[in-house]
N, C-alpha and C positions, 0 to 999 in steps of 0.2 A: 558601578561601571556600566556603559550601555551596551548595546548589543553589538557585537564585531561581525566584520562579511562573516567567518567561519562559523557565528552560531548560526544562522539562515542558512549556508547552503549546506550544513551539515542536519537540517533538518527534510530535507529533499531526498524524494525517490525519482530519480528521472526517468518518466515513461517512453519505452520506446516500445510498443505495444499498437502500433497501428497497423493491419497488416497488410498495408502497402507500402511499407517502409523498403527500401533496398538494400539487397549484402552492403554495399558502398555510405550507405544512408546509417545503418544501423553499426555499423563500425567507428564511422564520426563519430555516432552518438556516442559511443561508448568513451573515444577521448575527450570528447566536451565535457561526460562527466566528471573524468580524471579530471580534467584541466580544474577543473573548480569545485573540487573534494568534497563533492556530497556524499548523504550516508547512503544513496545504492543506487544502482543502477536497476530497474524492471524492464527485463528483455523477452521480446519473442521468445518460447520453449528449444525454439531450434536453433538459437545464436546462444542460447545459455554458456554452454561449452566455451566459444569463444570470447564471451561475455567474461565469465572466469580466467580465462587465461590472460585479457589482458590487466585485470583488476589486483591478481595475484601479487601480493607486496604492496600493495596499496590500503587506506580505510576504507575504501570504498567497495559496498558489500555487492555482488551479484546476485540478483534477485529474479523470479518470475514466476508465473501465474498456475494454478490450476483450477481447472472446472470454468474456465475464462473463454466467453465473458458472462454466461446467462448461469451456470452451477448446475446445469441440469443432466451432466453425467450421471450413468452409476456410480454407486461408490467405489465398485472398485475399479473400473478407469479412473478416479481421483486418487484412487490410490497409490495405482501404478505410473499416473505423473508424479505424484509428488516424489515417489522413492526415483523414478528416472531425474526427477528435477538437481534432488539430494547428490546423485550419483556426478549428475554434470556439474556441479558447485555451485549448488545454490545453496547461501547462508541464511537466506529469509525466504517464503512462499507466502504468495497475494493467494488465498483460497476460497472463490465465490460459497455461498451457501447453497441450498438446492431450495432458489427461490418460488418454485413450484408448492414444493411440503409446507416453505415458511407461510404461505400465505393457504395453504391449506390445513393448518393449526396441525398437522402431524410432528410436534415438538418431540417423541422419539425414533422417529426418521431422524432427523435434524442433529438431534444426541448422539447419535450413533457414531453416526457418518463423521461429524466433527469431530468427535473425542477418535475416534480410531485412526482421521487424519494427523490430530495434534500430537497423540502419542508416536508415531510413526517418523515424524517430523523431531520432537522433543528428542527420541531414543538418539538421534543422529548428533544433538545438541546445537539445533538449529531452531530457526523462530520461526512464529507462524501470524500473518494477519486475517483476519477473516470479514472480508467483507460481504455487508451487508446488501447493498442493493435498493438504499434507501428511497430511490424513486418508486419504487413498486411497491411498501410498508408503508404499514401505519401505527402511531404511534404504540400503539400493543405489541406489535410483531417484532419493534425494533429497541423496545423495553426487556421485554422476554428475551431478546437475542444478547442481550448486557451481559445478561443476569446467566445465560449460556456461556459466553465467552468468560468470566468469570470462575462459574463452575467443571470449565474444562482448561483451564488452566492457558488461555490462547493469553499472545503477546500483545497484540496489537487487535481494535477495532476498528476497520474501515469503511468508511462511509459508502464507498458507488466505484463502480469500477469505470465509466467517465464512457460506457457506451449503452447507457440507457437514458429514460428520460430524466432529466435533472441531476445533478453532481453533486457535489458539499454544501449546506448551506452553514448559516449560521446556527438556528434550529437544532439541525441535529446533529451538531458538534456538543452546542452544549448540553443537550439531554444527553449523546452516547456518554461526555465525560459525569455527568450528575449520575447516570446510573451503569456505568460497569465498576466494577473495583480498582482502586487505585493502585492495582500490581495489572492491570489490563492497560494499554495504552491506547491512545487514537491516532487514528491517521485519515486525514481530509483527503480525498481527491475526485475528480471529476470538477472541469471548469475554471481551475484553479488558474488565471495566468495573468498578475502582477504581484509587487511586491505589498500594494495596500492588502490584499487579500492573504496572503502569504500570513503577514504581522495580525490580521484581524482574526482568523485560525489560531495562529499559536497563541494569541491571546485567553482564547476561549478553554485552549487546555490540550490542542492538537501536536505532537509531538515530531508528527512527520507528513511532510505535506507529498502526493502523488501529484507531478505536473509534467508537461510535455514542453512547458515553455521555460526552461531551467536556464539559460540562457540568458534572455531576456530580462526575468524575473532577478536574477542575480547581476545583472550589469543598471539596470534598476536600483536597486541595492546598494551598489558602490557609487552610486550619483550621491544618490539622501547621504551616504556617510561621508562624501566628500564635499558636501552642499557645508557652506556657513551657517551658524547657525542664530535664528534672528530673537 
């Protein structure tokens, strides 16, 4: 059987994480994702709340950021988002690394910080992605951050938080899926905005795609599945 609207936009985190977004702006957003039941929503920290409350009864997870968008908090103000994150209903947190240590080989900084975030996160029995920031890594940094994400038990590997230079490519989709373990997931974003890009990610092994153009990308979507087929 081939792929239905529902597998696509259930692989979507719809970003709303610009922060010029308006109350009025950011509340649409949040019924457009309803409207078209992706798996979560990624809201500003301070619409989270709201974010939850309209999601509530729905699939659709409430999600948002911390240490977003450079990681370069202390740990414990990453700490102390994520438990306010927890506390406002967030069922998933985007969690930068502290691209500073990464790229300064301090792999237990890096350890620490993560593991004390996941466990924090896990205790609540929520998930965790942690993205990378593959713009500024190389291929070492983002090898060794696999093989992290693995041995701390994180949910999800994400590519770039989509305000630095460069986003998802192809590249490091399929290296993150070749080298984290197969109980670690990927998730693409930065850049991400049609539906060829979409299907060419989850081909590589991406589970859940970060876009701003959820919209689009899904009415795209239902074109091709309603297109003849030659």
């Amino acid at each position: 059987m081939g792929l239905r609207f529902a597998d696509i936009a259930q692989t979507i985190d719809h970003s709303l994480l610009n922060p010029a977004l308006t109350v009025r702006e950011l509340e649409a957003g949040c019924k457009l994702a309803l409207h078209y039941g992706v798996a979560s929503i990624c809201i500003l920290p301070y619409y989270l709340p709201r974010c939850a409350e309209l999601v509530a009864g729905s699939s659709v997870r409430a999600t948002t950021t911390v240490g977003f968008p450079h990681g370069a908090h202390a740990t414990s103000i990453k700490l102390a988002e994520a438990i306010r994150a927890l506390d406002d209903g967030a069922e998933e947190l985007d969690v930068v690394v502290n691209i500073s240590k990464v790229v300064s080989g301090d792999w237990a900084y890096v350890r620490s910080e993560l593991s004390a975030i996941t466990e924090a996160i896990h205790s609540r029995g929520r998930k965790i992605k942690i993205i990378f920031e593959n713009g500024y890594l190389g291929v070492p940094e983002k090898t060794a951050l696999c093989a992290l994400c693995g041995e701390i038990g994180a949910d999800w590997a994400k590519t770039s938080t989509g305000f630095a230079p460069g986003g998802a490519t192809p590249d490091d989709v399929k290296l993150m899926r070749a080298q984290c373990p197969p109980n670690v997931a990927i998730k693409a974003s930065g850049g991400i905005r049609d539906i060829d890009a979409v299907l060419a990610f989850r081909a590589l092994g991406a589970t859940r795609i970060g876009t701003s153009k959820t919209r689009e990308i899904l009415e795209e979507w239902r074109r091709k599945l309603a297109a003849p087929a030659v």
